[in-house]
ZADO-1210 file (C-alpha; in nm, 4 decimals, padded with zeros to 6 digits):
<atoms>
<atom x="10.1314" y="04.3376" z="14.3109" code="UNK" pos="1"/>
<atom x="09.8526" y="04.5994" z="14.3096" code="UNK" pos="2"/>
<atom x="09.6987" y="04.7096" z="13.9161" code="UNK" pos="3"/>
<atom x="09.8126" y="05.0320" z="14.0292" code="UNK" pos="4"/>
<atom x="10.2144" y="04.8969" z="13.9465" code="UNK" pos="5"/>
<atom x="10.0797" y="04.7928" z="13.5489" code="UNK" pos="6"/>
<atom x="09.9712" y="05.1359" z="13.5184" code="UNK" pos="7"/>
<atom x="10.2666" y="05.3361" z="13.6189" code="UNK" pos="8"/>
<atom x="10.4866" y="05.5170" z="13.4844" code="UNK" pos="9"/>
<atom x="10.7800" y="05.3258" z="13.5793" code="UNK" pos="10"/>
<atom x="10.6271" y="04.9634" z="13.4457" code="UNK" pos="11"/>
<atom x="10.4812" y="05.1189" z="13.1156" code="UNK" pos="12"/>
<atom x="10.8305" y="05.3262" z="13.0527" code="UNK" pos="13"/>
<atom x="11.0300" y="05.0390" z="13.1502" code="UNK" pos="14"/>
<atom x="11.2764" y="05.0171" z="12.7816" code="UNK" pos="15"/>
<atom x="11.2557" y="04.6944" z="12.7882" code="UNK" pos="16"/>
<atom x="10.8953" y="04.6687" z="12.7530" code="UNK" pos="17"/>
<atom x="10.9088" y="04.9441" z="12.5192" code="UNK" pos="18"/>
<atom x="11.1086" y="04.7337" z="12.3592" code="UNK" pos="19"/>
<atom x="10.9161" y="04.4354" z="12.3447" code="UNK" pos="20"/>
<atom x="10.6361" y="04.6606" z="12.2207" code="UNK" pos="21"/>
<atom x="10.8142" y="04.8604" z="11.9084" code="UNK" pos="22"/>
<atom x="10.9096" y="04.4636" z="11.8159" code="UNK" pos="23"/>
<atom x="10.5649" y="04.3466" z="11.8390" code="UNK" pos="24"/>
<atom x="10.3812" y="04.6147" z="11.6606" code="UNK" pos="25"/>
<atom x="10.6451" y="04.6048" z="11.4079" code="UNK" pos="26"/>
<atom x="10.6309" y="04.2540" z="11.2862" code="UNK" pos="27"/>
<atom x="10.2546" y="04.2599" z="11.3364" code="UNK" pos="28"/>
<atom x="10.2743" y="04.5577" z="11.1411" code="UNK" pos="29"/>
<atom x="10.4567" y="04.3576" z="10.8403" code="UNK" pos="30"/>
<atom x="10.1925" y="04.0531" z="10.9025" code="UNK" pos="31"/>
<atom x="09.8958" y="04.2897" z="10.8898" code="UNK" pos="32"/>
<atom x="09.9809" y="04.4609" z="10.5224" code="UNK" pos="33"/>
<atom x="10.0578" y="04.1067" z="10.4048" code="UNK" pos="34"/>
<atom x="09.6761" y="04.0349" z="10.5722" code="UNK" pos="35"/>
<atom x="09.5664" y="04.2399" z="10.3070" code="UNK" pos="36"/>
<atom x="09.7534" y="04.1453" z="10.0177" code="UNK" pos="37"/>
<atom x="09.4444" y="04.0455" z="09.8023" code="UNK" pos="38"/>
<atom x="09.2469" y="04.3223" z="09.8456" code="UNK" pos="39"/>
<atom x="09.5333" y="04.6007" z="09.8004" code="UNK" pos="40"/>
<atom x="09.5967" y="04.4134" z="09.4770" code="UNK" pos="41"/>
<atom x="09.2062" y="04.4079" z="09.3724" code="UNK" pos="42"/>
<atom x="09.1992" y="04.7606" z="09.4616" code="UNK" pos="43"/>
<atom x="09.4993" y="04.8314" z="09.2510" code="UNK" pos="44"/>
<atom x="09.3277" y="04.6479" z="08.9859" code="UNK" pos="45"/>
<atom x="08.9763" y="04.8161" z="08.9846" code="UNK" pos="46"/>
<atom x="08.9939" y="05.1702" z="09.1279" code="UNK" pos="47"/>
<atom x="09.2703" y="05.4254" z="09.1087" code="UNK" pos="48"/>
<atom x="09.6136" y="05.3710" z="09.3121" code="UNK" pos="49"/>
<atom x="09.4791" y="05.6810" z="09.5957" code="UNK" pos="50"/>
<atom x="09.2599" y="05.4298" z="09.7710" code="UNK" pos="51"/>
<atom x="09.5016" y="05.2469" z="09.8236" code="UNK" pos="52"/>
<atom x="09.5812" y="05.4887" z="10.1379" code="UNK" pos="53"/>
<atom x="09.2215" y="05.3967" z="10.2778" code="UNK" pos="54"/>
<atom x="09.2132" y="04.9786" z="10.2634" code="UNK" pos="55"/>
<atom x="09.4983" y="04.8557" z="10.5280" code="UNK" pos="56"/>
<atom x="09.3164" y="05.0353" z="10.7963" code="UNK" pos="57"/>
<atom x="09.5022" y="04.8243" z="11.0575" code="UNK" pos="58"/>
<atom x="09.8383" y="04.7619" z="10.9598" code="UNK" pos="59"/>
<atom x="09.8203" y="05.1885" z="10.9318" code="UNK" pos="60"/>
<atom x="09.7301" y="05.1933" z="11.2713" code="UNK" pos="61"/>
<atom x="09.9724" y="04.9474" z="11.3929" code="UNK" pos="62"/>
<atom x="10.2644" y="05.1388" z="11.2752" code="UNK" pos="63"/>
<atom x="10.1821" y="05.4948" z="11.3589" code="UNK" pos="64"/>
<atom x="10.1523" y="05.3166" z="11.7047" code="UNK" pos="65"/>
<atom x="10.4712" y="05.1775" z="11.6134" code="UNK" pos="66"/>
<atom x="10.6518" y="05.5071" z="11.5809" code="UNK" pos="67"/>
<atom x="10.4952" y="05.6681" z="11.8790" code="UNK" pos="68"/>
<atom x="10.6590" y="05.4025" z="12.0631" code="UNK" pos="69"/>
<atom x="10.9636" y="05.4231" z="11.8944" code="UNK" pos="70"/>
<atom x="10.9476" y="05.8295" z="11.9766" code="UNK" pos="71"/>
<atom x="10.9361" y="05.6987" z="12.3521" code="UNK" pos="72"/>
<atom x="11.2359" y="05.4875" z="12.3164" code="UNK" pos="73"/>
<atom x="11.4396" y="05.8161" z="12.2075" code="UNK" pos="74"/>
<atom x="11.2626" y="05.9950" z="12.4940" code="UNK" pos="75"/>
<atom x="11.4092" y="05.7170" z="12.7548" code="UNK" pos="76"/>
<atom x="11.7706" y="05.7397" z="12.6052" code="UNK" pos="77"/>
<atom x="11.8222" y="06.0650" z="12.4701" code="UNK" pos="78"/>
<atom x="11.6063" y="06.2959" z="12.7783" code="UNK" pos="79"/>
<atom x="11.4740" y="06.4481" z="12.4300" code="UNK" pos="80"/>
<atom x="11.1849" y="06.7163" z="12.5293" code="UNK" pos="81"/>
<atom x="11.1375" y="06.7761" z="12.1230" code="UNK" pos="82"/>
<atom x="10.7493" y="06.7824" z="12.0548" code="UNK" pos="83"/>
<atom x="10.6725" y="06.8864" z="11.6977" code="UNK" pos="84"/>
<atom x="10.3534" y="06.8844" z="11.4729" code="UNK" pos="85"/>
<atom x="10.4834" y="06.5503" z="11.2877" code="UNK" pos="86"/>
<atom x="10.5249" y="06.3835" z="11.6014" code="UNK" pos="87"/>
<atom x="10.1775" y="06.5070" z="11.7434" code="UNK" pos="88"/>
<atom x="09.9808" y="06.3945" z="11.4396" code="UNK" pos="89"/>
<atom x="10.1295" y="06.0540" z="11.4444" code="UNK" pos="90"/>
<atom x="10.1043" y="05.9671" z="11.8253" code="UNK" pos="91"/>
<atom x="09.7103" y="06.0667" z="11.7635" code="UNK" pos="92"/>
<atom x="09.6799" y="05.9033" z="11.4871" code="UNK" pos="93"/>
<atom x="09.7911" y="05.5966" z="11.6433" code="UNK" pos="94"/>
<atom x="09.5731" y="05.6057" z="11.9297" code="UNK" pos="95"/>
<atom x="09.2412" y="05.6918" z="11.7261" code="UNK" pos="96"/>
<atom x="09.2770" y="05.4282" z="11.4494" code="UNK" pos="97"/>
<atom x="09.4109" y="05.1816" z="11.6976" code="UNK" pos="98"/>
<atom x="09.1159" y="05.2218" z="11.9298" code="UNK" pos="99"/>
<atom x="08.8430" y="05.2331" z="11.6548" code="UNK" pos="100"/>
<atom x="08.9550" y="04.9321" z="11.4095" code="UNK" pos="101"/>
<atom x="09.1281" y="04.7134" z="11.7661" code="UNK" pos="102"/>
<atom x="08.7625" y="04.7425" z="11.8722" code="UNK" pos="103"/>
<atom x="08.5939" y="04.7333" z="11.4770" code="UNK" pos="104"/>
<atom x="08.7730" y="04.3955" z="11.3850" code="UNK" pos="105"/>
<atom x="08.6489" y="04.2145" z="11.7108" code="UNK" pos="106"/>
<atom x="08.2739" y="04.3294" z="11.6739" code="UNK" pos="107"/>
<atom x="08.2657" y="04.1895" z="11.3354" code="UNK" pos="108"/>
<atom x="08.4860" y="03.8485" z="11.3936" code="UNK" pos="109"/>
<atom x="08.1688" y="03.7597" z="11.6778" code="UNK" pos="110"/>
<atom x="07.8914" y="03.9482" z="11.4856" code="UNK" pos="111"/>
<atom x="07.9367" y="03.7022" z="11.2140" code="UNK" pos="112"/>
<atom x="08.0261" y="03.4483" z="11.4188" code="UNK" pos="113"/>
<atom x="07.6769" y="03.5273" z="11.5757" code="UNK" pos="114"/>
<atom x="07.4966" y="03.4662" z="11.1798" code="UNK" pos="115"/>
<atom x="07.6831" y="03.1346" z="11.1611" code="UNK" pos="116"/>
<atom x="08.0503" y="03.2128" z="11.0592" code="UNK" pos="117"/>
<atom x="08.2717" y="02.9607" z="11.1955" code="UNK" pos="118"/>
<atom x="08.5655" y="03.0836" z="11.3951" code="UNK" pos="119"/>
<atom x="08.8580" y="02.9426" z="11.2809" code="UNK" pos="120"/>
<atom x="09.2539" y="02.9707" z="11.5086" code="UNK" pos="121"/>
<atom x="09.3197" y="03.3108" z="11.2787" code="UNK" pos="122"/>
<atom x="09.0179" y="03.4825" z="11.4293" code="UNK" pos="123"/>
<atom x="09.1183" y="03.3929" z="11.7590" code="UNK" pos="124"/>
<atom x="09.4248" y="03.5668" z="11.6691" code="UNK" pos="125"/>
<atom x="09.2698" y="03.8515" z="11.5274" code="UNK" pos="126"/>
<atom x="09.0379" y="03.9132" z="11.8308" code="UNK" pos="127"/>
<atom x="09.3579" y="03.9116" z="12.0871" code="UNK" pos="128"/>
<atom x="09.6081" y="04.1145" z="11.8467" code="UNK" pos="129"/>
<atom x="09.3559" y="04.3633" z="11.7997" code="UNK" pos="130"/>
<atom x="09.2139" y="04.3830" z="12.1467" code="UNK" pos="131"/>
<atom x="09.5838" y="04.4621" z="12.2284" code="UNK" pos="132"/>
<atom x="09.6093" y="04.7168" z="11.9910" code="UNK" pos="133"/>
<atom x="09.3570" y="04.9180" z="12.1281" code="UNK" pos="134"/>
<atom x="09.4472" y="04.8803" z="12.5127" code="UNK" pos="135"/>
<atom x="09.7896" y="04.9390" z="12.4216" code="UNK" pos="136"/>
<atom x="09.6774" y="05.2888" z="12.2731" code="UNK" pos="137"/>
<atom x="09.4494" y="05.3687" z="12.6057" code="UNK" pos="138"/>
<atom x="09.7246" y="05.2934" z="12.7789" code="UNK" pos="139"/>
<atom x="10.0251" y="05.5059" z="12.6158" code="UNK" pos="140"/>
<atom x="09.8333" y="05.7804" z="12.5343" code="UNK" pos="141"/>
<atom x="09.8989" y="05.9375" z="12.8497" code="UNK" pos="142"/>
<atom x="10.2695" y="05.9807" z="12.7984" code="UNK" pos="143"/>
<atom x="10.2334" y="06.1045" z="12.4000" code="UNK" pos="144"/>
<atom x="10.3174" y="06.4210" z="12.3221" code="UNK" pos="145"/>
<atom x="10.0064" y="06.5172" z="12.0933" code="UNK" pos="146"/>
<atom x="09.7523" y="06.7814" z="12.1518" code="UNK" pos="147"/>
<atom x="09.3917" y="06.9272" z="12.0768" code="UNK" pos="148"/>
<atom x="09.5294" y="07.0735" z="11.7302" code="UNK" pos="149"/>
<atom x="09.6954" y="06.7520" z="11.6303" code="UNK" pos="150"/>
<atom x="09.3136" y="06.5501" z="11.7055" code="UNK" pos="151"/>
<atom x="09.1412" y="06.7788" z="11.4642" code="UNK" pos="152"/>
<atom x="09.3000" y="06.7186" z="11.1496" code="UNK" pos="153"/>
<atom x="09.3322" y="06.3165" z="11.2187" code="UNK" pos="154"/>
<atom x="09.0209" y="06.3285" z="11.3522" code="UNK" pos="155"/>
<atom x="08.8460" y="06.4796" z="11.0402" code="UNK" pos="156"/>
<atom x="09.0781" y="06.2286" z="10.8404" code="UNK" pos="157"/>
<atom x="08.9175" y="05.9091" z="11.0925" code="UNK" pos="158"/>
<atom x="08.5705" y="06.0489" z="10.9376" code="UNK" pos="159"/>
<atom x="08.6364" y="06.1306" z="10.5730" code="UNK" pos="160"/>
<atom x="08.8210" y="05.7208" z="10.5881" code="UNK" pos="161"/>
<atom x="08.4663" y="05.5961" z="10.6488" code="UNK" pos="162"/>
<atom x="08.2704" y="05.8117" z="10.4198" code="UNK" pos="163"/>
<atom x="08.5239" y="05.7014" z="10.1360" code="UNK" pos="164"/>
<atom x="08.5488" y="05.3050" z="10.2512" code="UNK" pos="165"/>
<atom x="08.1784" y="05.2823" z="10.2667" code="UNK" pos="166"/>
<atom x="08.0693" y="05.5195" z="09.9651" code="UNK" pos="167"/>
<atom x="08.3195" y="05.3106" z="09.7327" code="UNK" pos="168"/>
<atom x="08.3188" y="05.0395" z="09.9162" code="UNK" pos="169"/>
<atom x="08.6572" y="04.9758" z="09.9795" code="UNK" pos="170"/>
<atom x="08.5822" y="04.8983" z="10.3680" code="UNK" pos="171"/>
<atom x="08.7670" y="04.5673" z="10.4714" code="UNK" pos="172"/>
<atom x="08.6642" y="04.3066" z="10.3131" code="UNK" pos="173"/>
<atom x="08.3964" y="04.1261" z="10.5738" code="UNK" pos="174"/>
<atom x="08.2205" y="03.7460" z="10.5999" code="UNK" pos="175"/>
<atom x="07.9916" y="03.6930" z="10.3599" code="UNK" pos="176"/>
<atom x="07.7260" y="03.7124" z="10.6612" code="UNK" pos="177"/>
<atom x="07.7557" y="04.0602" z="10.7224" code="UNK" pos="178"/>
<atom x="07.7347" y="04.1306" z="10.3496" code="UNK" pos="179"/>
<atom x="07.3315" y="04.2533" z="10.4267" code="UNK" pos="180"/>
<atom x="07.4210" y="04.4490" z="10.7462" code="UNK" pos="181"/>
<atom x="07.6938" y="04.7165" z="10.5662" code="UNK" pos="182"/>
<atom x="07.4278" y="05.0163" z="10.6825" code="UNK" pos="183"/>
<atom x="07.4426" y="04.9124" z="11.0154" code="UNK" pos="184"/>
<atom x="07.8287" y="04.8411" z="11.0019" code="UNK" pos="185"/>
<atom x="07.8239" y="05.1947" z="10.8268" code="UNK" pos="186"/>
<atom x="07.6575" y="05.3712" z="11.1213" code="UNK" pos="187"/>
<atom x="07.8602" y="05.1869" z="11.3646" code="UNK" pos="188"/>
<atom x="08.1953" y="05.2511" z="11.2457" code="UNK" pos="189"/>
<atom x="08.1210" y="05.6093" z="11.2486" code="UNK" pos="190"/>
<atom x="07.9932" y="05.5836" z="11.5719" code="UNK" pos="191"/>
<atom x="08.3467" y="05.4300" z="11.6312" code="UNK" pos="192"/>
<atom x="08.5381" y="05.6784" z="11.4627" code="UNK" pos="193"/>
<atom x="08.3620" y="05.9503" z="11.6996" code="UNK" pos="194"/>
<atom x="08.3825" y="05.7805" z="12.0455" code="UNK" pos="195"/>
<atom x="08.7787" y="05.7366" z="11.9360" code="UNK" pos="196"/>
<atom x="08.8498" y="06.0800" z="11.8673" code="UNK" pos="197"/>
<atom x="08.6713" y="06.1365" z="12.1807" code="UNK" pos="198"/>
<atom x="08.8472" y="05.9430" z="12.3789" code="UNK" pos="199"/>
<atom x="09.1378" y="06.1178" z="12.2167" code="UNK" pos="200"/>
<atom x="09.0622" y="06.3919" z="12.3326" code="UNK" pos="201"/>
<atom x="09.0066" y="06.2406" z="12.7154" code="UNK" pos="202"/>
<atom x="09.3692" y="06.1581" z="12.6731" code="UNK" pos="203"/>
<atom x="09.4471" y="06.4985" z="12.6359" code="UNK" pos="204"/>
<atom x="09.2917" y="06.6633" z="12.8604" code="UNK" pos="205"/>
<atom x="09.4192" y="06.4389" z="13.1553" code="UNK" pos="206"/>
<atom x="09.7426" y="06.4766" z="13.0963" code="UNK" pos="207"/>
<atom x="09.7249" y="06.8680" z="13.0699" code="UNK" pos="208"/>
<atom x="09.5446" y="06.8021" z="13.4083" code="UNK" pos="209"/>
<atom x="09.7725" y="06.6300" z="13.5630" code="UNK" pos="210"/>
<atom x="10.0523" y="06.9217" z="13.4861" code="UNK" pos="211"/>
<atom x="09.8378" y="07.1669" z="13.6730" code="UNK" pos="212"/>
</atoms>
């Protein structure tokens, strides 16, 4: 079985893998607001109830990528050709923040692994579920429905999330190891946040390709 079959249409389309999918996100959805628990309650407690909308920056992602799959499903059973700027600006949104904090939470589980952190079994988990967040949006991407005006406003959004996080720092909370490194973690989330929207915007452009 060639790689060629795990990136078809047919295998990545399959319902019943879409299936499994919407399930997974969803529950790790659930798991990942509950992840933050403390910290939306500290935030509660010390700054006003808006930043709130800033601090689960994963669990966000996981379920805007959860409703882009679900708008699959109804794709696969209904034949539904309905594209619309909600949809758009939550498919995008899913594959942007999915990409930049799947690959942000595994750089800083090993950098602070690298300054002595020990890894404990709920890193390991951390690393995988998040890796798999962001393949999963590099992956599906190709078959959203989004397009160059729906990765402008998210993508100015992705930016104006890390000015806020970092600025007020209400940026997940990290090991106490990277406490001294938050410019660098600064820079590179931007950094992130950029090559996301960019490959965003790959996305996009190879699928309007590929209808030519």
């Amino acid at each position: 079985m060639s790689f060629s079959f795990f990136w078809s249409r047919s295998f990545l389309l399959n319902r019943h893998l879409l299936w499994l999918l919407f399930f997974t996100n969803f529950l790790g959805t659930i798991y990942g607001y509950y992840w933050y628990k403390n910290q939306l309650i500290y935030t509660m407690n010390e700054y006003s109830n808006w930043f709130l909308f800033v601090v689960p920056d994963s669990p966000t992602a996981s379920l805007f990528f959860t409703i882009s799959i679900l708008y699959l499903l109804v794709d696969e059973y209904t034949n539904s050709k309905k594209r619309g700027l909600l949809r758009g600006i939550i498919e995008v949104f899913g594959v942007i923040t999915s990409v930049k904090y799947g690959i942000w939470a595994v750089v800083m589980i090993f950098a602070a692994a690298s300054q002595g952190d020990v890894m404990v079994w709920q890193d390991w988990m951390l690393t995988v579920s998040h890796l798999g967040m962001a393949l999963e949006a590099l992956l599906f991407m190709r078959f959203f429905a989004f397009k160059l005006i729906h990765i402008v406003p998210v993508g100015i959004w992705a930016l104006f999330n890390d000015v806020v996080d970092y600025k007020y720092d209400v940026f997940p909370w990290l090991p106490t190891e990277l406490r001294d490194d938050l410019l660098v973690i600064q820079i590179f989330t931007i950094l992130l946040s950029i090559l996301s929207i960019f490959a965003a915007y790959i996305g996009f452009k190879h699928r309007v390709n590929d209808r030519k």
